[in-house]
C-alpha positions as CSV (number, residue, x, y, z in Angstrom):
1,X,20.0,19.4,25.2
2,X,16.6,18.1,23.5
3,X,17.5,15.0,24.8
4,X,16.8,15.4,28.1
5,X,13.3,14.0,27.6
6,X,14.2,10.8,25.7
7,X,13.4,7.4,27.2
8,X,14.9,4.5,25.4
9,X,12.5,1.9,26.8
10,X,8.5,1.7,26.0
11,X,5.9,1.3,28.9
12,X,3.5,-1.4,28.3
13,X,0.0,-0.3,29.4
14,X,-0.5,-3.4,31.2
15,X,0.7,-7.0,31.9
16,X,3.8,-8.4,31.5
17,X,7.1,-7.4,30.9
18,X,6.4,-3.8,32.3
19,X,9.3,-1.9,30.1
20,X,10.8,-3.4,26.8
21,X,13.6,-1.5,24.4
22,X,12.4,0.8,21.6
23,X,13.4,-1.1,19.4
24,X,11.1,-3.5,20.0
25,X,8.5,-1.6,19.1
26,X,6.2,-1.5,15.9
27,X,8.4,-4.2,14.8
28,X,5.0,-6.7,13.9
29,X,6.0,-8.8,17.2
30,X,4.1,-8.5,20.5
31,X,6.4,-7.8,22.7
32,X,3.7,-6.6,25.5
33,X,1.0,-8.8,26.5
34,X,-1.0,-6.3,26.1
35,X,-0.3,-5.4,22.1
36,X,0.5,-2.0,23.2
37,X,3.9,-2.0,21.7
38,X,2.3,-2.3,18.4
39,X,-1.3,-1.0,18.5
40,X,-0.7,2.1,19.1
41,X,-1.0,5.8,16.8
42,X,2.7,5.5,16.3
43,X,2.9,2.0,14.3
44,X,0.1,3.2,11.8
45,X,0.4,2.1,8.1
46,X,0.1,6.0,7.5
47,X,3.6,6.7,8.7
48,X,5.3,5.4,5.2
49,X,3.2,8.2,3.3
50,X,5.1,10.4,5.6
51,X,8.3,10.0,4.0
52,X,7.6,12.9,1.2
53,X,9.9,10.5,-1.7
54,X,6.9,7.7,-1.2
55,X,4.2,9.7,-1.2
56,X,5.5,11.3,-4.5
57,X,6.6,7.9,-5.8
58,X,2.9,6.7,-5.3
59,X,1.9,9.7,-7.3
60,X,3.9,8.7,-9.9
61,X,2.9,4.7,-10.3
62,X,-0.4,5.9,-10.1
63,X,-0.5,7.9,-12.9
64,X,1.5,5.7,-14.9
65,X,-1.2,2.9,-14.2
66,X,-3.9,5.6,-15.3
67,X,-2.6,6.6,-17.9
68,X,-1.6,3.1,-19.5
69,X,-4.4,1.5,-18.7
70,X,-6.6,3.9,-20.1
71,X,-4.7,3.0,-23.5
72,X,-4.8,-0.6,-22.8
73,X,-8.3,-0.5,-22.4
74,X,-9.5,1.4,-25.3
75,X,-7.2,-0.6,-27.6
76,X,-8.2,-3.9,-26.2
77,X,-11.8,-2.8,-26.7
78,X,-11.3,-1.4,-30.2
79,X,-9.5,-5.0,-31.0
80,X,-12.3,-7.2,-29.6
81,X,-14.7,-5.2,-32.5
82,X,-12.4,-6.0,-35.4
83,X,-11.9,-9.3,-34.4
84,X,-13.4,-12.2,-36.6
85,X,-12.7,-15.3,-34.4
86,X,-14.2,-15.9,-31.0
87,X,-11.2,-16.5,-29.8
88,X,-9.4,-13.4,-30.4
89,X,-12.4,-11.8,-29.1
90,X,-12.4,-13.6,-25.8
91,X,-8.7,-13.1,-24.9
92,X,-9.0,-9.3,-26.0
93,X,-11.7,-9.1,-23.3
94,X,-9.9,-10.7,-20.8
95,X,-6.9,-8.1,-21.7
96,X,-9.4,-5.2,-21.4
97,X,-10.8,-6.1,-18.0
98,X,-7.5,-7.0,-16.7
99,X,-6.7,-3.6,-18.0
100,X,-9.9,-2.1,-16.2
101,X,-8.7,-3.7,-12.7
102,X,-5.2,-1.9,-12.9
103,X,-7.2,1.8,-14.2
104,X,-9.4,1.1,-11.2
105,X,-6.0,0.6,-9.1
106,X,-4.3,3.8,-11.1
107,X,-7.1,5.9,-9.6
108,X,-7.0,4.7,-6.2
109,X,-3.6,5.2,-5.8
């Protein structure tokens, strides 16, 4: 059987207690004194971008946000031009670098 290997109980590296469930660990409590329940390779952020749904779901906001941001910011900097009163112009700027912050997002993502 492949389970032959399987522990169901972590080893802390050090300190006190010496053994704690699995499911205590990389659940954002220190169950170890020494952290090593959750500082370890296995409770990296990374692991979520595993999941091959996520990682395709982040592909997809981010293009969204590229792609309506881009026409968020090219209208909103189009409208502040043709606008007469400061006003318009002012919240049209704030709309286009609003817009710019979520592009910038749209490409980190």
């Amino acid at each position: 059987s492949d389970e032959g290997n399987c522990t169901y109980s972590h080893t802390c590296n050090s300190g006190f207690p010496r053994t704690i469930s699995n499911k205590k660990v990389c659940n954002n409590v220190f169950d170890c004194s020494d952290g090593s329940d959750e500082c370890s390779q296995e409770c990296s952020n990374d692991r979520l971008l595993k999941i091959t749904a996520l990682r395709y779901l982040a592909l997809l906001i981010g293009i969204a946000s590229f792609l309506m941001n881009s026409y968020t910011i090219l209208q909103g900097s189009y409208m502040f031009f043709r606008s007469k009163s400061k006003s318009l112009q002012i919240n049209h700027f704030f709309i286009t670098l609003v817009g710019t912050g979520d592009w910038t997002l749209g490409l980190y993502l």
